[in-house]
C-alpha positions in Angstrom: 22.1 50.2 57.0 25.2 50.4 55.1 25.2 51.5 51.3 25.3 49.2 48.7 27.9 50.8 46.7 29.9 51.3 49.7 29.9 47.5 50.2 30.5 46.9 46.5 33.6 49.2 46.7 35.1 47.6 49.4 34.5 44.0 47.7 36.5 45.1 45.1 39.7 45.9 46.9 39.9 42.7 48.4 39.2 41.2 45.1 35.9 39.5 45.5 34.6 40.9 42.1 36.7 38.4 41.0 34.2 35.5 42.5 31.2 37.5 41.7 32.4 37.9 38.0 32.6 33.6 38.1 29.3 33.4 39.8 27.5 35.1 37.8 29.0 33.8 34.9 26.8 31.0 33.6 23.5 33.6 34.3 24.8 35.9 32.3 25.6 34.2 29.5 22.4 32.7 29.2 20.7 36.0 29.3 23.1 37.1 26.4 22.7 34.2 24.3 19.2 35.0 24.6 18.8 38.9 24.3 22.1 39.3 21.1 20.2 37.2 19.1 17.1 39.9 18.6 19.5 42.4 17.8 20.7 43.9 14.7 24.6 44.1 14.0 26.4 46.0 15.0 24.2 47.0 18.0 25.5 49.3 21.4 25.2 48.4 25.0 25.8 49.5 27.9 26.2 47.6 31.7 24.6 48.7 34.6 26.3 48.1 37.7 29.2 47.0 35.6 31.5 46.3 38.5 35.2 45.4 37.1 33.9 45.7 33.8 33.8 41.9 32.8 30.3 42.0 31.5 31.5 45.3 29.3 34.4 43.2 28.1 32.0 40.1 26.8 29.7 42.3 24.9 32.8 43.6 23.2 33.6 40.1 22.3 30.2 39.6 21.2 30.3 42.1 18.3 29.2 45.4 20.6 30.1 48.2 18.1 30.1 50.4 20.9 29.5 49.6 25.2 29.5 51.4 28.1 29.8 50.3 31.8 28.4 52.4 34.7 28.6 51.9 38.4 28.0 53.5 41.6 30.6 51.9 43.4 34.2 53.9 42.8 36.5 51.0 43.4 34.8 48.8 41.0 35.4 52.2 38.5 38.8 52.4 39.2 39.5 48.8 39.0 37.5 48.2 35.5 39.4 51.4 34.2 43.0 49.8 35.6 42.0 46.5 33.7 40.6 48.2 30.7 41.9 51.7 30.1 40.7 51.9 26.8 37.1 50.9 28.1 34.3 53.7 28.5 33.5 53.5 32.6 31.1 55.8 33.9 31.2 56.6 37.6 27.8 57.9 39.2 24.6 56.7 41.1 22.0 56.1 39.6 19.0 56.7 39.4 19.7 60.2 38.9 22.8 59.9 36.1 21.6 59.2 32.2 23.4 58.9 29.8 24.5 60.8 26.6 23.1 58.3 24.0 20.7 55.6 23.8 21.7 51.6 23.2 20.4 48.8 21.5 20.8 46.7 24.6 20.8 47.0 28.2 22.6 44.4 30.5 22.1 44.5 34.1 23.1 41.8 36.7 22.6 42.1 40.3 21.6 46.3 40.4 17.6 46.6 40.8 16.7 45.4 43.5 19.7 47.8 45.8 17.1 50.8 44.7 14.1 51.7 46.4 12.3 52.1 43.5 13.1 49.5 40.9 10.3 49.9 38.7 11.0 54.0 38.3 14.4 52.5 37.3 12.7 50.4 34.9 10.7 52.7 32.9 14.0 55.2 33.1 15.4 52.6 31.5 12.8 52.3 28.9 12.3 56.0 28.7 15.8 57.9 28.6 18.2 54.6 27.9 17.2 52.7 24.9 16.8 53.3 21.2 13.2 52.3 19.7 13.2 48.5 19.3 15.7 48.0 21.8 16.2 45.6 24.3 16.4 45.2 28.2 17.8 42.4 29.8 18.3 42.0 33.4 19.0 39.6 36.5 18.2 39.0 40.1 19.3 36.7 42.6 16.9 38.6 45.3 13.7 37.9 44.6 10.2 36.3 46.8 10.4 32.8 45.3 14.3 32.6 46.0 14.1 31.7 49.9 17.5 31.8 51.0 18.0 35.3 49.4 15.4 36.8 51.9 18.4 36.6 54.6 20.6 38.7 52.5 19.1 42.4 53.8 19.8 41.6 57.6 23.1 39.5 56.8 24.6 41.9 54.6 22.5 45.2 56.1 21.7 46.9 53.1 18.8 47.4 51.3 17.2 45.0 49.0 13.9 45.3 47.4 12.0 42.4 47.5 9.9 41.5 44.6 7.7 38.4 43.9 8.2 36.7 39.9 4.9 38.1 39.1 5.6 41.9 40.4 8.7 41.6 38.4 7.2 40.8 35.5 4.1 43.6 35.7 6.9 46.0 36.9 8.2 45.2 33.2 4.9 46.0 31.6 4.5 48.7 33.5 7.4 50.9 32.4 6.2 50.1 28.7 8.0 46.8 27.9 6.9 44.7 25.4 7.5 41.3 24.2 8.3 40.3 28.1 9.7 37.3 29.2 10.5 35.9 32.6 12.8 32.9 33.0 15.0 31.6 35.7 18.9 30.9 34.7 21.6 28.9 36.4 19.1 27.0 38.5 20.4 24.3 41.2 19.6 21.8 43.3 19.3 23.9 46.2 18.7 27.4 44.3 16.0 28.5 41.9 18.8 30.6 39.9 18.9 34.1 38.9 15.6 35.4 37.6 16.3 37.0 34.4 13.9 39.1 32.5 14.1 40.6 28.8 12.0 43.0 27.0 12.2 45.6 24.2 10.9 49.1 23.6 8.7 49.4 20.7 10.0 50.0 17.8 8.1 52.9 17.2 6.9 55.8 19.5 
């Protein structure tokens, strides 16, 4: 089995980023639209699995006082440094690295299910990454109701961690989330969409 971020890496010297950044674009966007709202501005974020950075970029755009991108695959670092020098890019795996503050909001597209154990990511996310009353929102193209995904482990041969909508959703409630809701974005004829999920810490401990 090959490493994710290995693969990742590689996609980005041959510029496929480019097409991921496009494919994910509408998903994302929805999940924004529906996670900036519940925040209070100007709010911090930070992307993980930021890739080229393009989802660090839009938050800026979106009145991020301050956002941070971190990724485990070095290429994707170098590239979203290159594009963006003056861009904070953290390069390290995860889920070991933490970082320095906590954020209002955390944006992830396409990371959990590469980990073993997505819901120990999850409640470090709830944990050690947000502030009190912040918010999580995340998406997954790999998941048990998305059929043709289910190939993507032996085509690709990496790991994926393959979660039903349900398990997603008590992983969620699980690492302490609150105010959970499970949707699915950029559906298609022939594709249920990315399953996105949102949830905030309470605003007290």
């Amino acid at each position: 089995m090959k490493e994710a971020t290995d693969i990742f890496s590689e996609w980005a010297t041959i510029g496929k980023d480019e097409g991921m950044e496009k494919g994910h674009s509408q998903a994302v966007t929805e999940m924004l639209d529906t996670a900036i709202p519940k925040l209070t501005k100007p709010f911090t974020a930070i992307d993980i699995g930021c890739g080229n950075g393009w989802v660090v970029r839009k938050l800026a755009s979106l009145g991020a006082s301050h956002v941070e991108g971190i990724d485990g695959a070095e290429e994707m670092i170098i590239k979203a440094r290159r594009i963006d020098p003056n861009g904070i890019y953290h390069y390290a795996r995860l889920p070991e690295w933490i970082p320095e503050k906590r954020f209002d909001l955390v944006h992830s597209m396409e990371f959990l299910y590469y980990l073993k154990q997505p819901q120990e990511m999850l409640a470090i996310i709830h944990d050690e990454w947000l502030e009190y009353g912040g918010w999580l929102v995340a998406g997954v193209d790999h998941y048990q109701e998305h059929e043709r995904s289910l190939q993507w482990p032996e085509q690709l041969q990496v790991h994926m961690t393959t979660m039903s909508i349900d398990e997603w959703y008590k992983a969620m409630e699980n690492a302490g989330f609150s105010n959970i809701k499970i949707w699915q974005t950029d559906t298609k004829e022939n594709s249920p969409g990315t399953l996105s999920m949102l949830g905030q810490k309470a605003a007290y401990s």
